[in-house]
C-alpha positions as CSV (number, residue, x, y, z in Angstrom):
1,X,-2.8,-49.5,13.4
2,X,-4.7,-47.0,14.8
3,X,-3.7,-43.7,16.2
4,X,-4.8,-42.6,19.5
5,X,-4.8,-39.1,20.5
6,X,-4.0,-37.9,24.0
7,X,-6.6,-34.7,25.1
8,X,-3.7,-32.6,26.1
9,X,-2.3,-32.6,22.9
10,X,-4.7,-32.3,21.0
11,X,-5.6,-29.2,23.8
12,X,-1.8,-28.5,23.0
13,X,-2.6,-28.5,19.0
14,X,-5.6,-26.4,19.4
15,X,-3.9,-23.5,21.2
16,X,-1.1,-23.0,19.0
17,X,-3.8,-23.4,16.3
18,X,-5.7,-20.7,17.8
19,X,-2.8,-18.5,18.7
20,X,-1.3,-18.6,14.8
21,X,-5.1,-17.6,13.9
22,X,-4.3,-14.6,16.4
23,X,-1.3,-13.1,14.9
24,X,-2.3,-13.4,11.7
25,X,-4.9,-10.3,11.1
26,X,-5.5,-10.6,6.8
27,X,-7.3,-7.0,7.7
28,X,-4.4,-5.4,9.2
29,X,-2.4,-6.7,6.5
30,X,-4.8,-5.1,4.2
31,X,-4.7,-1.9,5.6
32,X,-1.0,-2.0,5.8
33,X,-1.1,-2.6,2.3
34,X,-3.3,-0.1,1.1
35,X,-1.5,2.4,3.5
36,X,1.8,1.4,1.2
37,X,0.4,2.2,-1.9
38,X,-1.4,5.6,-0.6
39,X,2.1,7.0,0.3
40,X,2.9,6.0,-3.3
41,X,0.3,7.8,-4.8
42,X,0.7,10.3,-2.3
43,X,4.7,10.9,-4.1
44,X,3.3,10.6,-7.8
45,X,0.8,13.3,-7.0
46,X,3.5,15.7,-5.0
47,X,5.9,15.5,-8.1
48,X,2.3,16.2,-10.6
49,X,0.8,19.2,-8.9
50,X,3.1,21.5,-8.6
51,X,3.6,20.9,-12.4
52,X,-0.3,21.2,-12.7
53,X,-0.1,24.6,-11.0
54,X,1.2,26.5,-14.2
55,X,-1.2,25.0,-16.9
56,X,-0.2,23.9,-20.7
57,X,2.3,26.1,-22.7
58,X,0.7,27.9,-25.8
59,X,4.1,26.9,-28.5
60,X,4.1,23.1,-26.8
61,X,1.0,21.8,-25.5
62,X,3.7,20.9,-22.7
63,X,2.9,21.3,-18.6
64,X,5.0,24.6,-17.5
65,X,7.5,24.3,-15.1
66,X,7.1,28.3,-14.2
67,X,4.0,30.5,-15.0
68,X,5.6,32.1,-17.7
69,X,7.2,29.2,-19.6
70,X,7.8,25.7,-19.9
71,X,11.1,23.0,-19.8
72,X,11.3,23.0,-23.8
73,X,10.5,26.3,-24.7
């Protein structure tokens, strides 16, 4: 048995087609995604520099948490 296929649905099947093609935007997604894992590294590197600020310790080799010492020393 064949199928037959009336033109206004397959108008109808075409649209929605076209309209899911639309909404879905992979390069939005993508820069949503990257903008996700900038504000990620954007935290790791507010906790790091400030802890890069003071330099090594002489005793530890450790990163100082004030310009005159470190956590251990």
């Amino acid at each position: 048995m064949q199928q037959t296929y009336d033109s206004a649905s397959i108008e109808d099947e075409i649209m929605e087609l076209v309209d899911s093609l639309m909404t879905q935007d992979p390069y939005n997604l993508d820069v949503k995604l990257s903008q996700h894992e900038l504000e990620l590294v954007e935290e790791s590197y507010k906790e790091t520099i400030p802890k890069l600020d003071y330099g090594t310790c002489m005793k530890c080799a450790q990163l100082r948490s004030h310009y005159q010492w470190c956590q251990r020393c």
